[in-house]
mmJSON file of the N, C-alpha and C atoms, coordinates in Angstrom:
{"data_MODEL":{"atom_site":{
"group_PDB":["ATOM","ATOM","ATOM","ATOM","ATOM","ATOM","ATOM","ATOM","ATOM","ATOM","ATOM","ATOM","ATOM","ATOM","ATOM","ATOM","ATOM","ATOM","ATOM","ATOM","ATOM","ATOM","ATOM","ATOM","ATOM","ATOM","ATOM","ATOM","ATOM","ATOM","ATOM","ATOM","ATOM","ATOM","ATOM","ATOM","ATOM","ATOM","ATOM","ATOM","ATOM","ATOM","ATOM","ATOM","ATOM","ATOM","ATOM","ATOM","ATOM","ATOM","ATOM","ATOM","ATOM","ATOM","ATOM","ATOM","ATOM","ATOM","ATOM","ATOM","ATOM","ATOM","ATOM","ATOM","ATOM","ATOM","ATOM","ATOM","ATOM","ATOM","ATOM","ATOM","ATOM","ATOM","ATOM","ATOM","ATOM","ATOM","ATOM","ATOM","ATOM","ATOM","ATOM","ATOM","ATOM","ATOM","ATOM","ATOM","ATOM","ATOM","ATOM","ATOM","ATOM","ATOM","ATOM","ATOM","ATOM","ATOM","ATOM","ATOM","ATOM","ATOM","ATOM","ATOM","ATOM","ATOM","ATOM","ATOM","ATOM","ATOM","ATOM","ATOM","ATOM","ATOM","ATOM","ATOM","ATOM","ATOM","ATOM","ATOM","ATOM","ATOM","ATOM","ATOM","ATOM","ATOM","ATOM","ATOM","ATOM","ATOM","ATOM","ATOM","ATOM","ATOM","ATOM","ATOM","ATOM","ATOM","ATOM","ATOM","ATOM","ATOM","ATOM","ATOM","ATOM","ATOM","ATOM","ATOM","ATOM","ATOM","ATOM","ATOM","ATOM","ATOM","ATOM","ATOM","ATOM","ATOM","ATOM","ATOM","ATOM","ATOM","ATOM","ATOM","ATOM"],
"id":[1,2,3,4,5,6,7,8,9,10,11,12,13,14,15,16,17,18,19,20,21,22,23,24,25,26,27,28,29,30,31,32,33,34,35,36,37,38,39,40,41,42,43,44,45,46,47,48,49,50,51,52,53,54,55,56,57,58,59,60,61,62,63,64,65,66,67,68,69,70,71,72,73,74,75,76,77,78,79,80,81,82,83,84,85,86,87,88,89,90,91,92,93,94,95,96,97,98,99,100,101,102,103,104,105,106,107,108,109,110,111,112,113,114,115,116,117,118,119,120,121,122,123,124,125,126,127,128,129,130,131,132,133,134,135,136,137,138,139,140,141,142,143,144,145,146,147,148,149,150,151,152,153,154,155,156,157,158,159,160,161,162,163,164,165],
"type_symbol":["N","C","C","N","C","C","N","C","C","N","C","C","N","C","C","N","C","C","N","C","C","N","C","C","N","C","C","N","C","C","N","C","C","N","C","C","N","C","C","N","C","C","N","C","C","N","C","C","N","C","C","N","C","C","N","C","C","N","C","C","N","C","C","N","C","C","N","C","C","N","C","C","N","C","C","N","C","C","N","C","C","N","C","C","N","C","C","N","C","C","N","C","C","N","C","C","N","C","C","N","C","C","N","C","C","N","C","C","N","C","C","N","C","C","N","C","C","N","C","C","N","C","C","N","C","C","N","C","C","N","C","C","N","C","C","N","C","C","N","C","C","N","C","C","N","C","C","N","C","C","N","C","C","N","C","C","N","C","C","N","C","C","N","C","C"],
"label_atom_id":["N","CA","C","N","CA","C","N","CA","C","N","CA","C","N","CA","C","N","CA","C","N","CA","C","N","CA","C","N","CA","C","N","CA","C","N","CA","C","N","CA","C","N","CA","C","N","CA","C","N","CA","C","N","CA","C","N","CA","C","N","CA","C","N","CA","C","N","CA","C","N","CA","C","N","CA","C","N","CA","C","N","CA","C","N","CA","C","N","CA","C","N","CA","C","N","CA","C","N","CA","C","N","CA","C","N","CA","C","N","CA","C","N","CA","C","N","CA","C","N","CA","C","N","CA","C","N","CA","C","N","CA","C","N","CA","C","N","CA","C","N","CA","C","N","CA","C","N","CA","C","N","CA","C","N","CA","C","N","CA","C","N","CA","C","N","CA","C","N","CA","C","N","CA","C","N","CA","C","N","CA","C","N","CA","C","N","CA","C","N","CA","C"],
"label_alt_id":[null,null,null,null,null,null,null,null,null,null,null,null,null,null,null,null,null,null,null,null,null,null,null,null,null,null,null,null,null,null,null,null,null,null,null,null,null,null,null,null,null,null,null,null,null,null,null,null,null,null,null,null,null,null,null,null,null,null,null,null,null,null,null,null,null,null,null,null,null,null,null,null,null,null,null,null,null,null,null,null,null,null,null,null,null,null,null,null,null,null,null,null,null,null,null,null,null,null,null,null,null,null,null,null,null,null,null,null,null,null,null,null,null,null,null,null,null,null,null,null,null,null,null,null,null,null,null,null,null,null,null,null,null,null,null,null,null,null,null,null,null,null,null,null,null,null,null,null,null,null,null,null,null,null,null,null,null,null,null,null,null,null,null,null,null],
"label_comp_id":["UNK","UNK","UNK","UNK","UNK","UNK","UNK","UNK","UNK","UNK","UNK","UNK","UNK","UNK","UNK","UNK","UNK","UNK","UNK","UNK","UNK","UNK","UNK","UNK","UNK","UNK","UNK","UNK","UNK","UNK","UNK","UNK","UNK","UNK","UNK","UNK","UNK","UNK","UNK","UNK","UNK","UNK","UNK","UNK","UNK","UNK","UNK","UNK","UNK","UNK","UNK","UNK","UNK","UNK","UNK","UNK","UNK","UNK","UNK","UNK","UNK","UNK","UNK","UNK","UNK","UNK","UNK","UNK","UNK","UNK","UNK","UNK","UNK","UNK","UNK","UNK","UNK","UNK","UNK","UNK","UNK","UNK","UNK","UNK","UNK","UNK","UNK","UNK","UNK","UNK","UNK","UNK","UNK","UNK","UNK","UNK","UNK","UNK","UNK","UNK","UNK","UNK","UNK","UNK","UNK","UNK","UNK","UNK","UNK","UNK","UNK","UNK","UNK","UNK","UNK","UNK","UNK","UNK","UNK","UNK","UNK","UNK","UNK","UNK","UNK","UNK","UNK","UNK","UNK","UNK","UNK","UNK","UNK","UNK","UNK","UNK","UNK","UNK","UNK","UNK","UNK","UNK","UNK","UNK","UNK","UNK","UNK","UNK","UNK","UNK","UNK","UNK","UNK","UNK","UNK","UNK","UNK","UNK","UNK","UNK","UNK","UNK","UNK","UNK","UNK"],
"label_asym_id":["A","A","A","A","A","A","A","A","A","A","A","A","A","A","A","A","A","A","A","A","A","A","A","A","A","A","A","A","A","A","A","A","A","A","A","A","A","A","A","A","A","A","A","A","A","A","A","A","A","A","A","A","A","A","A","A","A","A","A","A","A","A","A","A","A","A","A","A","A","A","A","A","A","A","A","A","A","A","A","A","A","A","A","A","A","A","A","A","A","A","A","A","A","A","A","A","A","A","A","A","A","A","A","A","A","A","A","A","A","A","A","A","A","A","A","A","A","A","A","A","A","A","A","A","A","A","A","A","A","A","A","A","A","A","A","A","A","A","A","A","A","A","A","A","A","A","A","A","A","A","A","A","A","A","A","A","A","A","A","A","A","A","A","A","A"],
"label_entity_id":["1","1","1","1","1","1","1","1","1","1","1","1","1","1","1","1","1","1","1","1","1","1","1","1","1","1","1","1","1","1","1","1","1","1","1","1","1","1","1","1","1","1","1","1","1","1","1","1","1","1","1","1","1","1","1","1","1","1","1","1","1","1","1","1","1","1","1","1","1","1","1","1","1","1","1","1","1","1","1","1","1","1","1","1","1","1","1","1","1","1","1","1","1","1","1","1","1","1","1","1","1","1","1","1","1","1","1","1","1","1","1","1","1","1","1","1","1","1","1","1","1","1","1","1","1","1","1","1","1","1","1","1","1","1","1","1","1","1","1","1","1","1","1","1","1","1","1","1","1","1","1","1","1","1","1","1","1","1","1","1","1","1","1","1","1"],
"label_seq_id":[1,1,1,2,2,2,3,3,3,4,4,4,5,5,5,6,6,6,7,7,7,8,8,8,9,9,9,10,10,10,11,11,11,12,12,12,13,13,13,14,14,14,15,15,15,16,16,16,17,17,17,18,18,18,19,19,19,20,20,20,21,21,21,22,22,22,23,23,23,24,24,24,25,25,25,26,26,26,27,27,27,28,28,28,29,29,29,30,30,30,31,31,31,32,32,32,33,33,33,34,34,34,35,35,35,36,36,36,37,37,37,38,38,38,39,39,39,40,40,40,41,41,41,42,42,42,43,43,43,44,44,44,45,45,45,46,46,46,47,47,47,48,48,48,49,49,49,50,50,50,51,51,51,52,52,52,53,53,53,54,54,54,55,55,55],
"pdbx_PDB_ins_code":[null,null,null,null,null,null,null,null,null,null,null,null,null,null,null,null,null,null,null,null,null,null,null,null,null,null,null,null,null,null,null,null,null,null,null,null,null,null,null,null,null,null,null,null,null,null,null,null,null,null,null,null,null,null,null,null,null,null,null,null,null,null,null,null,null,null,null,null,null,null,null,null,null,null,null,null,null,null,null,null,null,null,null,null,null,null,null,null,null,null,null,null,null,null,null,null,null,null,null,null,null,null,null,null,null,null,null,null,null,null,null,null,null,null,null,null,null,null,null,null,null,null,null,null,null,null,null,null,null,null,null,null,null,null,null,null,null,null,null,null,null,null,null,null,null,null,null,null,null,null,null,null,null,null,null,null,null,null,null,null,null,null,null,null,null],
"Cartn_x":[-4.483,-3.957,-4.357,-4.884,-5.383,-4.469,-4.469,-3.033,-3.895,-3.175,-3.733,-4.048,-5.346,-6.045,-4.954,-4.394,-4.161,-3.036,-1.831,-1.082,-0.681,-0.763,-0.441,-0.348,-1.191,-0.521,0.756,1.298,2.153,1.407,0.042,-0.365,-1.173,-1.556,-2.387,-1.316,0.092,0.73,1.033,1.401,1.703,0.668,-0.411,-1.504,-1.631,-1.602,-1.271,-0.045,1.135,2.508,2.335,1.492,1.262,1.9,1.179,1.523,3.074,3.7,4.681,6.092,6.348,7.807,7.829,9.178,10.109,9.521,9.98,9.134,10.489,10.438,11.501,11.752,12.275,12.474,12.292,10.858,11.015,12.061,12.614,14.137,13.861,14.506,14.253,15.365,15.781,16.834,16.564,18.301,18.136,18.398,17.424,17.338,18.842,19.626,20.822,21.959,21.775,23.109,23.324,21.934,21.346,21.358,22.029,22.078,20.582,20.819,19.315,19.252,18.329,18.151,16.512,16.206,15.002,13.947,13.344,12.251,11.526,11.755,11.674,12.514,14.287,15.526,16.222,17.209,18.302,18.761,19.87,20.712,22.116,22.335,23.574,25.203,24.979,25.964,25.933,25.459,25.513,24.649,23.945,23.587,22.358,21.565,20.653,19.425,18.375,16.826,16.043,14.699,14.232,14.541,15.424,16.796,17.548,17.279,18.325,19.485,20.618,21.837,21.377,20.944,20.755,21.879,22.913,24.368,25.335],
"Cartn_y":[21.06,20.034,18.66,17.689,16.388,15.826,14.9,14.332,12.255,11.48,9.96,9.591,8.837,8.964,7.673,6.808,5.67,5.364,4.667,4.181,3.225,3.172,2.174,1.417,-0.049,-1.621,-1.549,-2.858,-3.696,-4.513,-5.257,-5.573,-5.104,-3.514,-2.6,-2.1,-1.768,-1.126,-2.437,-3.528,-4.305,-4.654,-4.684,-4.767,-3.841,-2.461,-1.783,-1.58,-2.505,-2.189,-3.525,-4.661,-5.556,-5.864,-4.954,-4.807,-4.1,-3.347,-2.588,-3.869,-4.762,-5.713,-5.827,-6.332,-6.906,-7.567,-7.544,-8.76,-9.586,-10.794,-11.312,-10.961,-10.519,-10.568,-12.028,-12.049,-13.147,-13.863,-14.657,-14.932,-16.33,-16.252,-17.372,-17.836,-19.44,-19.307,-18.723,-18.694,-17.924,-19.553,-18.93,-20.323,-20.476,-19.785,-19.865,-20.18,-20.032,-19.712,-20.234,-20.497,-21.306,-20.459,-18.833,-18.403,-17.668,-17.443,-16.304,-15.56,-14.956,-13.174,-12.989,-11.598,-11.216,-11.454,-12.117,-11.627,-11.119,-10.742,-9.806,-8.68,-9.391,-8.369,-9.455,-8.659,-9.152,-9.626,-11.086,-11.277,-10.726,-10.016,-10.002,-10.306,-11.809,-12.23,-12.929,-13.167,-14.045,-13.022,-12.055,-10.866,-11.621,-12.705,-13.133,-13.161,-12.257,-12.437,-13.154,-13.585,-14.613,-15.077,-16.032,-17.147,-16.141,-14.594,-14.471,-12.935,-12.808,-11.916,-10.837,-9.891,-8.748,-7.899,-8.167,-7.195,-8.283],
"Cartn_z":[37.17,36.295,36.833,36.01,36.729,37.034,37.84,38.346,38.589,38.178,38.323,39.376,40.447,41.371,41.989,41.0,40.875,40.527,41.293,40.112,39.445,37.864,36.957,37.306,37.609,37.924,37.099,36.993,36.324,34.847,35.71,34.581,33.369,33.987,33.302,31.944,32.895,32.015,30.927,31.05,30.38,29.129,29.603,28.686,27.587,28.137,27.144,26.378,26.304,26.003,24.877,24.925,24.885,23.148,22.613,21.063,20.799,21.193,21.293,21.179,20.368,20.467,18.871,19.024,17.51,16.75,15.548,14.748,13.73,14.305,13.425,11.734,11.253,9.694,8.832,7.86,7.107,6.22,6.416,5.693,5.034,3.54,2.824,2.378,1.915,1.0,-0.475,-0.573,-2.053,-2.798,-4.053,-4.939,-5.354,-5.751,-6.242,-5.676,-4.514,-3.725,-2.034,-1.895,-0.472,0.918,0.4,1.591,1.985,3.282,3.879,3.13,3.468,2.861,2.849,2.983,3.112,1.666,1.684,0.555,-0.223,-1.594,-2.307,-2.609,-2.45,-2.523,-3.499,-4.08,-4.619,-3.254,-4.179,-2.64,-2.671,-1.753,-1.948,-1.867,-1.653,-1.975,-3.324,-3.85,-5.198,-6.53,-6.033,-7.324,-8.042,-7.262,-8.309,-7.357,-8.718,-7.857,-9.334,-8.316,-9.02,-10.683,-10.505,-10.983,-12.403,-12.205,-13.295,-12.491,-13.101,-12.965,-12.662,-11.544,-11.589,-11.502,-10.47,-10.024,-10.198],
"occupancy":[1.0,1.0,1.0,1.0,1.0,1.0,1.0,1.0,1.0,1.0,1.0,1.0,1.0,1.0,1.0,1.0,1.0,1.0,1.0,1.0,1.0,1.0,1.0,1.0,1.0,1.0,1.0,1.0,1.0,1.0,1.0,1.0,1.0,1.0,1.0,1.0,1.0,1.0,1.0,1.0,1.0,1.0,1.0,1.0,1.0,1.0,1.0,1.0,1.0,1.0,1.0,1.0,1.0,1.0,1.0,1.0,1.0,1.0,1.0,1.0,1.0,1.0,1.0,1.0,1.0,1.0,1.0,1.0,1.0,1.0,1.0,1.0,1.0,1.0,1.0,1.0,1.0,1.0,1.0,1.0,1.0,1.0,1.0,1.0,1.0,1.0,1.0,1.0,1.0,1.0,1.0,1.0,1.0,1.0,1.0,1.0,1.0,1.0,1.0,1.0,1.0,1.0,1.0,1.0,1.0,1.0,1.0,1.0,1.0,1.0,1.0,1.0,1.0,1.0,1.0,1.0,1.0,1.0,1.0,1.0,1.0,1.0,1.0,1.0,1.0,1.0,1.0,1.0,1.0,1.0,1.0,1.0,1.0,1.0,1.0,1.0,1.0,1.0,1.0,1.0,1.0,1.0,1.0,1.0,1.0,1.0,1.0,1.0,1.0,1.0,1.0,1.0,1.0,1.0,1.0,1.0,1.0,1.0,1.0,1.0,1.0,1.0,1.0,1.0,1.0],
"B_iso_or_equiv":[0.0,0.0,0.0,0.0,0.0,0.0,0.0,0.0,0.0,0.0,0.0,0.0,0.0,0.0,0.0,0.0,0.0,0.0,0.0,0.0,0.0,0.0,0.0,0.0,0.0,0.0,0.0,0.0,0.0,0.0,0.0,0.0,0.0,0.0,0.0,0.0,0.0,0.0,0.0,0.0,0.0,0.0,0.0,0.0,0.0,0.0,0.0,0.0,0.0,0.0,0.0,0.0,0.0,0.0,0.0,0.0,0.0,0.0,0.0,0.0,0.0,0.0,0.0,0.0,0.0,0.0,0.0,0.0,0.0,0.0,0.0,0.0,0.0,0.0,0.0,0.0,0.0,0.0,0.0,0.0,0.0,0.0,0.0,0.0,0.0,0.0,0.0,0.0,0.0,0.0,0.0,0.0,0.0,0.0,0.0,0.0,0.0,0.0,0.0,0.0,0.0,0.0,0.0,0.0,0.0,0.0,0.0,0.0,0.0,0.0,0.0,0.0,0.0,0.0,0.0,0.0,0.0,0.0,0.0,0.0,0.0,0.0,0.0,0.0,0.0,0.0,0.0,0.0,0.0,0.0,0.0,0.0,0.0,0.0,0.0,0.0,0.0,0.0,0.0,0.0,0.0,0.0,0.0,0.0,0.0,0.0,0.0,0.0,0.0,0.0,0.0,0.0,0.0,0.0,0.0,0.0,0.0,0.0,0.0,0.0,0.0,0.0,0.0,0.0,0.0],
"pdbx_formal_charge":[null,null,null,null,null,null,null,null,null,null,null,null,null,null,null,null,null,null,null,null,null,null,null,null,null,null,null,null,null,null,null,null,null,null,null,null,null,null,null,null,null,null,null,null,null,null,null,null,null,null,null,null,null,null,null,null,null,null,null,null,null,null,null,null,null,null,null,null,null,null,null,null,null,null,null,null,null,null,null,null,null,null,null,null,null,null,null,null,null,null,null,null,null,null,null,null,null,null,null,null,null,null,null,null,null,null,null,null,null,null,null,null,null,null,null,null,null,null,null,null,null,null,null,null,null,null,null,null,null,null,null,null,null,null,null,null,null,null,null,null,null,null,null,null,null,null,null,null,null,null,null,null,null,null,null,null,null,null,null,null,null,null,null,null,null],
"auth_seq_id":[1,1,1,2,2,2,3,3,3,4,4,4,5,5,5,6,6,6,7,7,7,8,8,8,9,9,9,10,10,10,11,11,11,12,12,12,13,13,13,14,14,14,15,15,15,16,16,16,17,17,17,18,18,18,19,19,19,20,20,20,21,21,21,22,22,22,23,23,23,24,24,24,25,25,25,26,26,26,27,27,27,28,28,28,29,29,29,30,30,30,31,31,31,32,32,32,33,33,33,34,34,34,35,35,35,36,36,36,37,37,37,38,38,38,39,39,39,40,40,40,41,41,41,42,42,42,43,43,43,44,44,44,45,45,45,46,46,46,47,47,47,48,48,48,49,49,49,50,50,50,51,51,51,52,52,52,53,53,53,54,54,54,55,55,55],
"auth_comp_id":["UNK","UNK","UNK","UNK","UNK","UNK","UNK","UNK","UNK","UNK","UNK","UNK","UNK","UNK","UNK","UNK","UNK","UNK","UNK","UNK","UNK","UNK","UNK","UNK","UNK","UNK","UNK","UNK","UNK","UNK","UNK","UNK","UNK","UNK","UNK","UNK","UNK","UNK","UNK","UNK","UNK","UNK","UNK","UNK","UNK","UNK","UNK","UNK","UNK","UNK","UNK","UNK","UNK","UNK","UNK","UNK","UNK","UNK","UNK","UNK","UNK","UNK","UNK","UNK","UNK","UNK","UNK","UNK","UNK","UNK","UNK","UNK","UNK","UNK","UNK","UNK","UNK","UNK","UNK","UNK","UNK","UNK","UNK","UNK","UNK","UNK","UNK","UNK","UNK","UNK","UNK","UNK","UNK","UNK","UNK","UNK","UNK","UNK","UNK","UNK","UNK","UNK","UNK","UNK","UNK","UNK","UNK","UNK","UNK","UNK","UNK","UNK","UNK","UNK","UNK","UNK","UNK","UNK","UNK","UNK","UNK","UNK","UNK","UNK","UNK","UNK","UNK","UNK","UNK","UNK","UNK","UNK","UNK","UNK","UNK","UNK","UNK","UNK","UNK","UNK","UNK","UNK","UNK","UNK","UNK","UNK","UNK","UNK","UNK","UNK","UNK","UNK","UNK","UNK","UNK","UNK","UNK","UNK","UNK","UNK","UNK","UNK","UNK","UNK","UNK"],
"auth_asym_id":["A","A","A","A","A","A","A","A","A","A","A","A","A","A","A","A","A","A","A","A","A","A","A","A","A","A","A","A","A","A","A","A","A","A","A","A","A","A","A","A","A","A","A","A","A","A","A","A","A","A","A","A","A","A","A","A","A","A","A","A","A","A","A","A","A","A","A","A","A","A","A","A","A","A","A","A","A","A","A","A","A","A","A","A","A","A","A","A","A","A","A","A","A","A","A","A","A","A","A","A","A","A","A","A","A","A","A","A","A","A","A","A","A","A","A","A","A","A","A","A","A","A","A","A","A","A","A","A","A","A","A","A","A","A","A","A","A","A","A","A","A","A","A","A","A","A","A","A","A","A","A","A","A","A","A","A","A","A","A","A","A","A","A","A","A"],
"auth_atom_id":["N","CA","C","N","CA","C","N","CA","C","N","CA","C","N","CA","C","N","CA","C","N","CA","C","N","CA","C","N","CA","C","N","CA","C","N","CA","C","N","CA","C","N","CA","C","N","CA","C","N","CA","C","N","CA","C","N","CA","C","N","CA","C","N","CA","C","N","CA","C","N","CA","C","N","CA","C","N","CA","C","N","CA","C","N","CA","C","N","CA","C","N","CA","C","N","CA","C","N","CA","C","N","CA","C","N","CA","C","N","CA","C","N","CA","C","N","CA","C","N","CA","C","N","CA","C","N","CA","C","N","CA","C","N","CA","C","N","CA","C","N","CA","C","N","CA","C","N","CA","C","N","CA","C","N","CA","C","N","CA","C","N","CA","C","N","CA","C","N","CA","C","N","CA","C","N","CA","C","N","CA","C","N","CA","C","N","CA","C","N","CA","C"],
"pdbx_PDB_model_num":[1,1,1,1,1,1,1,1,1,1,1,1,1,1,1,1,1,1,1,1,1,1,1,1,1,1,1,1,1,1,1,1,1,1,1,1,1,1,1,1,1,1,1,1,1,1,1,1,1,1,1,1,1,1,1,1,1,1,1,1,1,1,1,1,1,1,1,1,1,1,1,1,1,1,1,1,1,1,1,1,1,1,1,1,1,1,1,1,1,1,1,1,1,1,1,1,1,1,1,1,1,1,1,1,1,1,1,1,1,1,1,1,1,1,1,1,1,1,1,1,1,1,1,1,1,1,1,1,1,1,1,1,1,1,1,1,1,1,1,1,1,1,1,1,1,1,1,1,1,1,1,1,1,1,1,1,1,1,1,1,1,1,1,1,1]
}}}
């Protein structure tokens, strides 16, 4: 069974981990109601997507 000659820097491993983090959620106001909310949802506190009554 091969076994690693070497082990893993810090910055090797990091490099490769490099892509691997969070990604903030895009958040807009709502035209109606001024609160956050994600883009391209009803909001749900006020029930309105682009400016008419959905819920």
């Amino acid at each position: 069974m091969a076994v690693p000659f070497r082990r893993t820097s810090k910055s090797a491993k990091g490099k490769r981990r490099s892509h691997e983090k969070l990604t903030v959620p895009n958040l807009i106001e709502c035209a109606n109601c001024g609160e956050k909310i994600k883009s391209h949802i009803v909001c749900p506190s006020c029930g309105y997507y682009d400016g008419k009554k959905v819920k």
